[in-house]
MINU-310022 format. One record per residue (C-alpha): x negated, y, z negated. Coordinates in steps of 0.05 Angstrom, whole numbers, plus 5000, padded with zeros to 4 digits. Each point is the difference from the previous one (the first is absolute). Layout:
REM MINU-310022
XYZ;...
REM end
This chain:
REM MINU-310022
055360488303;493450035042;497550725014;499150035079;494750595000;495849614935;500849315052;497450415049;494650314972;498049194976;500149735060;494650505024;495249714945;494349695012;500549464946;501849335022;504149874938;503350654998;501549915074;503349314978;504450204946;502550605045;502349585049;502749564956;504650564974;501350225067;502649255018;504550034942;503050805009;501049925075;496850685013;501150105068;494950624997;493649584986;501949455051;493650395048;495850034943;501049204988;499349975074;493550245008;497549524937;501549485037;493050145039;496050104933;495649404989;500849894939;505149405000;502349994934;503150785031;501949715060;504149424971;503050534956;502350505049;502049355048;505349824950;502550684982;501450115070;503749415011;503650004940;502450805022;501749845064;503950385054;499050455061;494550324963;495749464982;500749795075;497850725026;494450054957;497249275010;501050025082;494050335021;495349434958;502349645058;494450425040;494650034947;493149665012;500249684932;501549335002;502149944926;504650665009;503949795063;500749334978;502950234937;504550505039;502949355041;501449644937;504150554962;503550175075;502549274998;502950064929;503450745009;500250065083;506749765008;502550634960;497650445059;502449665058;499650615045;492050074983;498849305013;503350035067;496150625023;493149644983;502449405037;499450545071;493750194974;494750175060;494749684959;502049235000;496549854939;505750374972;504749615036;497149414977;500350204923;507350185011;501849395022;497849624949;502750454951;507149915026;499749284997;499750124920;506250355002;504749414996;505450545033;502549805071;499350665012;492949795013;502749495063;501550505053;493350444995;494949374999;504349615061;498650685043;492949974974;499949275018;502150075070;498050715019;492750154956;494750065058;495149764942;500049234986;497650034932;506250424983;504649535036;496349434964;501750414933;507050075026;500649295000;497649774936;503450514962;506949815035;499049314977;498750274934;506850334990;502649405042;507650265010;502849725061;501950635040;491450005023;501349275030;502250275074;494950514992;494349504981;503349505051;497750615052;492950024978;499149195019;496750225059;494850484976;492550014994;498449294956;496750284937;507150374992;504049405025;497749604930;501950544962;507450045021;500349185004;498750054921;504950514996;505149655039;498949384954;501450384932;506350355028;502049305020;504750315043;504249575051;500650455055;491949975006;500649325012;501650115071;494250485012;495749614962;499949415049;500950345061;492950334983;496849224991;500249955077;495650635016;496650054938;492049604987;498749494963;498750344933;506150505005;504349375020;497849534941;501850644955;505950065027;501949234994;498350124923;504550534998;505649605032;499349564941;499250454944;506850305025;503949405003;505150175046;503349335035;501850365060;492449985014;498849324997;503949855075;495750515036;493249614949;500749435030;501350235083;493150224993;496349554966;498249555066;496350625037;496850174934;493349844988;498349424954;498150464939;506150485009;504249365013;498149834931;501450644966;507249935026;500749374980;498350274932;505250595006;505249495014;499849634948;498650574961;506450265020;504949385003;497449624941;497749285001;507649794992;503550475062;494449635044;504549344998;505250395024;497050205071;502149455059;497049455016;496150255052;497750614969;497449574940;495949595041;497550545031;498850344946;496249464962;494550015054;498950724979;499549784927;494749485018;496350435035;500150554944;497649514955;493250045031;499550784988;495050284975;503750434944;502949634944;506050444996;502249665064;497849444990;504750004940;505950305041;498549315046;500049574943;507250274966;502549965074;498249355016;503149774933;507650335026;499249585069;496849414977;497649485050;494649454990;495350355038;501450594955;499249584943;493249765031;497550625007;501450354942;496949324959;494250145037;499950814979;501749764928;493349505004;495850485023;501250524944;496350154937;503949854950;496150354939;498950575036;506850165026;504849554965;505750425024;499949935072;499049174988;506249964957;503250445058;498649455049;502949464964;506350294977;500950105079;499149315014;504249804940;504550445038;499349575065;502749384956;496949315006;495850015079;496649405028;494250424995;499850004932;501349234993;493149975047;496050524957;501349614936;498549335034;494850115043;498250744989;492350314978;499550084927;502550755010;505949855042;501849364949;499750564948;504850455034;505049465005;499749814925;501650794980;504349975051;504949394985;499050154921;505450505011;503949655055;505549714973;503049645058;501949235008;495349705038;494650484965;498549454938;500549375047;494250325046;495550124939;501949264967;497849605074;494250565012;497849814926;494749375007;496050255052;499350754984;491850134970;500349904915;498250725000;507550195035;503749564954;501250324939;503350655042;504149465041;502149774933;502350664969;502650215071;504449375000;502650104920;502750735019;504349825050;501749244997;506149764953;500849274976;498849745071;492350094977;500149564931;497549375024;493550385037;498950314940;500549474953;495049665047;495250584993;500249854919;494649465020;495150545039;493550054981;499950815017;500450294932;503550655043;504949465039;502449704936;502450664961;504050215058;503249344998;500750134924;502350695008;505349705044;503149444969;499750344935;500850775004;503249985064;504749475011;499549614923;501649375030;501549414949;496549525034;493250375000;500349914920;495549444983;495650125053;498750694982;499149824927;495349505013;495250605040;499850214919;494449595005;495450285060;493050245000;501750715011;503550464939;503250355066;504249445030;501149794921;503550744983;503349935067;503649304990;501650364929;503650495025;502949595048;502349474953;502250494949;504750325066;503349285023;501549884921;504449464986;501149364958;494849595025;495050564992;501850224928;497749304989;493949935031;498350654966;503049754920;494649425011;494350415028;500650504933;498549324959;493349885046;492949964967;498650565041;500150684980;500950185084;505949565003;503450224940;497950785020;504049835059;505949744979;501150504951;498750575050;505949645046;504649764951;500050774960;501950185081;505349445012;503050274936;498050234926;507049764980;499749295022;491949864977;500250414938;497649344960;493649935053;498350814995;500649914915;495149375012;495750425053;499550574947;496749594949;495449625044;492450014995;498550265056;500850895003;501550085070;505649454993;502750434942;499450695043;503849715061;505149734948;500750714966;501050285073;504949615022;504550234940;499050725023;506850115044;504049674938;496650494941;505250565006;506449564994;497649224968;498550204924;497249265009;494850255046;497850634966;498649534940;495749495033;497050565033;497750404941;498249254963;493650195029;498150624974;495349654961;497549485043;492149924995;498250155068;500050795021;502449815076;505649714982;501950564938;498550615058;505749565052;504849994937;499050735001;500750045069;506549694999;503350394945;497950665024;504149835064;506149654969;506550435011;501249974922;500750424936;497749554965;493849905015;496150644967;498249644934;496949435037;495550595042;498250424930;498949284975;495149945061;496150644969;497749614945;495949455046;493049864989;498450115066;499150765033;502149795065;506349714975;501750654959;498250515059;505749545047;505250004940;498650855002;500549925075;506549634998;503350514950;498050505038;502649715068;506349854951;500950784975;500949744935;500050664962;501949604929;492349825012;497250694997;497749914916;496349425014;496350205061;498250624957;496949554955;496349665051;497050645036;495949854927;498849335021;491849764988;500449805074;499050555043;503949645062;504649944958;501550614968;499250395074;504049565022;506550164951;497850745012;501150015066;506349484992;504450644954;498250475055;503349305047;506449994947;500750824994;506350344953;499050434943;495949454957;495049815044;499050735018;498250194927;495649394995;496550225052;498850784974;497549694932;494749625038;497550595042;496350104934;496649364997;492549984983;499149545063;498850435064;502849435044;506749844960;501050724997;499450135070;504649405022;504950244947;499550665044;500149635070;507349654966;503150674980;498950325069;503249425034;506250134952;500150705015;499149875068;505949475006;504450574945;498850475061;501649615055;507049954964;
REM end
């Protein structure tokens, strides 16, 4: 236990670090006795001290701390009083009564500092006090602070209270809108737009923002009565609060009239100069809909940068998706700038509606080359079979970009029979793109009639062709080609024989067929093709294939041992452990850091006494990966 007199007689030192540890102690025994002493450290400036004695008061706490710390609140130093504030807002609400009595201070400093102290009390005691300050403080600044700190504890009993306040001097009406608006009380609601009639410009705008931060519903009916005698830029900042507070959905549900109405507003506040509300107008406008709404928010959607606020441009056109298909988007893609035309595209890409692909098919021919790819990818998203004969049409286009959407389509997308032969016959264009494309396409459709083509293509004189066919056939089905992937694996060509080994790779783990013709080529002459062979064993979901990986050990070829080391190690095939310690001996020095760093990989018990015998190694830099390996071990052991 902590001596009070030998605390005492520290905290009268004049050494900073004695001075620190003594208030230390003092924080941790709770002496109520030294709680002047830390006090009046509190103006040293030394801040190591200060920050000492700040946190032992706080962490004592009580009426004490209070009393002692209260008249700070009058000192000249800065640093002191502002320190006094902060340990009053931690510990003040556990002397109410003291907190009360400086909020009736004469000096309205005072006043001030005690009402911002009781809005850190998060105790409703704190409502009652700070409304009467509100609405009775002859000093401004303290019914300002009155405010603020009400809408800090925001409980709803300060509402009517703050309500009151509405008509007071400006600089303290913006204080209690706030308030009002994190309460988010409903009976303010009332008071809130009673004050727009009497209140200027600024104070009303506030005050509209507040409305829709609140969300109340019941304020939406006495919104819109005032939104014809509002001026144009408060008119806007209503319609923002509206739809703010309905939603963009609860807007379809106002009448007829009132929609129309209030669509005129939306236009308008599309012009704004803020692009909150000009936002508000745009989710709006999507809820009511309208061709000139679609018109107009088209032409907002145009006029955006689109790399430099991305967000607000996909905002747009999800509200005229919203709108559903409008004569004014018809005209934008047909006969719209290049921005507009652009709009439409995004727009009708995710429009899925009937007439949607039949405008983009007849708008098609005459739309600039540039817009015709995006028409074309716009039309596969939505369109179903009704678009297979435009498509198939497109398979003669000239625009490289054109032609893989049509590919993408009849292939990927819809894998219509028909498209076969024409889209095995692109096997043959100019550019490797549209060639991988009608792959992938034919490989999709499948089929009798393509398995064909494909069995004569793997007899061409050309090692493309035959690359191919063995790439699609090993897709249509290992099973079925199995004589054409045996062929593929013994033909002259490496690349042919890698593609072949891949396409064996899903059928390793349960076709002992497979895992033989893979590992056939263990020894094949070309390194490429012996490094895919180990690429496909080390991923095979088998058991059997570690002797074919610590066969892999034994290649010529560095590169090809490091990747059989990687794959064991990706495998956590601890039965390896021996003959990776023999390689961490290996001539190659890739090599052997390689199967170092692999038994820290494959951890147990064997790999970690590896390890510890090669700590010892004459080689700085095997040593220190061997030590880099057992750290990750002990690491992962203490994670456990």
């Amino acid at each position: 236990m902590v001596d009070s007199n030998d605390l005492c007689q520290r905290l009268g030192s004049n050494d900073p670090d004695v001075l620190r540890d003594a208030a230390y102690d003092a924080g941790e025994s709770g002496a109520l006795e030294v709680v002047p002493l830390l006090a009046n450290l509190l103006c040293t400036h030394n801040l190591g001290v200060q920050e000492a004695a700040d946190r032992a008061l706080r962490k004592i706490g009580g009426k004490e701390v209070v009393a002692a710390v209260k008249p700070l609140l009058r000192s000249d130093d800065a640093p002191a009083r502002n320190a006094a504030m902060d340990i009053l807002r931690a510990v003040g609400a556990q002397d109410f009564p003291t907190l009360l009595e400086l909020l009736h201070d004469a000096d309205p400093d005072i006043r001030i500092f005690a009402s911002d102290i009781l809005g850190s009390t998060e105790s409703r005691l704190a409502v009652s006090p700070l409304c009467e300050a509100l609405l009775k403080d002859p000093e401004v600044n303290v019914r300002y602070q009155a405010a603020v700190s009400l809408g800090e504890l925001a409980f709803a009993e300060a509402a009517p209270g703050l309500g009151k306040a509405l008509g007071d001097e400006e600089w303290v009406q913006f204080a209690v809108i706030e308030a009002l608006a994190k309460i988010r009380d409903a009976a303010s609601v009332g008071a809130l737009v009673k004050a727009l009639d009497k209140s200027t410009d600024l104070v009303a705008s506030m005050i509209v923002d507040a409305l829709g931060e609140i969300g109340n519903i019941k304020a939406v009916t006495m919104l819109l009565k005032r939104m014809d005698a509002a001026p144009g830029v408060l008119r806007n900042k209503i319609a923002k609060a509206v739809v703010r507070i309905l939603g963009g959905k609860a807007l379809s549900l106002l009448s007829p009239v009132e929609r129309d109405r209030f669509r005129g507003y939306l236009l308008a506040a599309l012009g704004d100069d803020e692009d909150d509300v000009q936002d508000a107008a745009v989710s709006g406008l999507g809820s009511v809909g309208g061709d000139d709404a679609a018109e107009a928010v088209l032409a907002h959607a145009a006029r955006l940068d689109r790399e430099h606020h991305p967000e607000r441009y996909d905002h747009a056109v999800v509200a005229l998706r919203e709108m559903g298909l409008t004569e004014a988007l018809g005209r934008a893609l047909r006969e719209g700038v290049a921005a507009r035309r652009g709009v439409a595209l995004d727009v009708l890409a995710g429009l899925p509606c009937a007439e949607c692909p039949r405008l983009l098919i007849d708008a098609f021919p005459a739309l600039p080359e540039a817009f015709q790819p995006a028409a074309a990818k716009a039309l596969a998203g939505i369109a179903g079979a009704d678009a297979v004969d435009f498509f198939l049409e497109l398979l003669d286009s000239t625009n490289e970009a054109v032609l893989l959407e049509a590919v993408a389509y009849l292939g990927g997308g819809m894998q219509v029979d028909a498209a076969g032969e024409r889209l095995f016959a692109l096997l043959g264009h100019p550019s490797d793109t549209v060639k991988e494309a009608a792959l992938d396409a034919c490989v999709a459709i499948g089929g009798a009639v393509l398995d064909g083509r494909f069995r004569e293509l793997a007899q061409s004189d050309d090692p493309m062709d035959r690359l191919m066919a063995v790439y699609a056939l090993g897709r249509m089905g290992v099973g079925d080609h199995m004589d054409i992937i045996r062929a593929a694996l013994a033909d002259e060509i490496p690349d042919i024989r890698k593609i072949a080994l891949e396409t064996l790779a899903d059928s390793c783990g349960h076709d002992e067929a497979s895992l033989k013709l893979i590992v056939s080529r263990l020894s094949d002459d070309n390194r490429d093709v012996r490094l895919a062979v180990v690429e496909v064993l080390g991923g095979c979901d088998s058991d059997k294939v570690l002797p074919y990986l610590e066969q892999a050990l034994l290649d010529s070829d560095d590169w090809v041992r490091i990747r059989a080391v990687e794959a064991l190690g990706n495998r956590g095939e601890r039965e390896s452990v021996p003959r990776l310690r023999e390689l961490a001996g290996d001539a190659s020095k890739l090599v052997a850091l390689k199967a170092v760093e692999t038994l820290g990989e494959i951890g147990g018990p064997d790999a970690f006494q590896a390890l510890l015998g090669l700590i010892a190694s004459d080689d700085p830099e095997l040593a220190g990966t061997a030590e880099t390996a057992i750290a990750r071990l002990q690491d992962e052991q203490g994670e456990r």
